[in-house]
C-alpha positions in Angstrom: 125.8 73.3 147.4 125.1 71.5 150.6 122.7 72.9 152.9 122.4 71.3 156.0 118.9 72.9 157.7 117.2 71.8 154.0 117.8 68.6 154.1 117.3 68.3 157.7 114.2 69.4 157.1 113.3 67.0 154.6 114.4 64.2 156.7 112.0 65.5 159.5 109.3 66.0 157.3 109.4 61.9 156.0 111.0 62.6 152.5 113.8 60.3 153.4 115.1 59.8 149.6 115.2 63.2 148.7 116.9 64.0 151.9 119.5 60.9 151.3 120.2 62.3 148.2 120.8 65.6 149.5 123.2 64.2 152.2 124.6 62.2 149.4 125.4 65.3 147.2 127.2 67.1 151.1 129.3 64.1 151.1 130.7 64.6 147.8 131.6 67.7 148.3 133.6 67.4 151.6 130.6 67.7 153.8 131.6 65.5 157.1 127.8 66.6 159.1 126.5 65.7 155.1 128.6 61.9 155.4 127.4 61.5 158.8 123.8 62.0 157.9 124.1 59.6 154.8 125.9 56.6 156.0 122.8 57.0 159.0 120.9 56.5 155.9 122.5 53.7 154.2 123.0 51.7 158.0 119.2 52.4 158.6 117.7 51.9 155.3 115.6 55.0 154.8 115.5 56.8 151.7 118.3 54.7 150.3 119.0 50.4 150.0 120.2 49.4 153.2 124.0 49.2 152.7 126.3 48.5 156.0 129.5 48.6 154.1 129.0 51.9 152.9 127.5 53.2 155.7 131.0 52.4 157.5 132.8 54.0 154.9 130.8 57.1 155.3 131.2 57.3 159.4 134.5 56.8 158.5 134.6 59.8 156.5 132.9 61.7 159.1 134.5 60.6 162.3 137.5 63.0 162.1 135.1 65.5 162.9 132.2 63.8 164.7 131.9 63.9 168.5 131.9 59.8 169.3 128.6 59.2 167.2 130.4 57.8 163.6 132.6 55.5 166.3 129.7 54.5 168.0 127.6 53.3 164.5 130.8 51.6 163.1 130.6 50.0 166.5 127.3 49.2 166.4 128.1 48.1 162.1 130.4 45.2 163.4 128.7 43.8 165.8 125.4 43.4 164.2 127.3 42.2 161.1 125.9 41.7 157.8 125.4 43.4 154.7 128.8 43.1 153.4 130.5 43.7 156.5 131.6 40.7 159.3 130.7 40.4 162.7 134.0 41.5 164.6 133.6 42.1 168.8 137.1 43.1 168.8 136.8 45.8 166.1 
């Protein structure tokens, strides 16, 4: 089970993989804060491979719930382009 403040903590205290895969675990189980925090992993690189299409995919997950900051990284996804994903100013 998912528990935010633990792998919060881990991310603070520089274990970024163990806290990806913690935020990785939330996420499957319906965890939108959980997707939020992962697909910050994949668009940022740290304690996973730098993936932008799944990063997307994850702040898409999370948006529904998210107060602007999943619509701001998708933004921020598609304009820097790259790693799988196109460069699209109007998207």
């Amino acid at each position: 089970m998912f528990e935010k403040s633990v792998a919060d903590l881990k991310f603070l205290n520089g274990d970024m993989t163990l806290a990806a895969e913690m935020y990785h675990e939330g996420a499957r189980e319906g965890d939108v804060y959980a997707a939020f925090s992962y697909g910050y992993c994949l668009m940022t690189g740290q304690g996973v491979e730098r993936s932008l299409s799944d990063a997307k995919s994850f702040f898409g997950f999370s948006k529904e719930s998210d107060e602007g900051e999943s619509y701001y990284n998708i933004a921020m996804i598609y304009l820097e382009g790259g790693c799988g994903v196109p460069k699209d100013y109007l998207k």
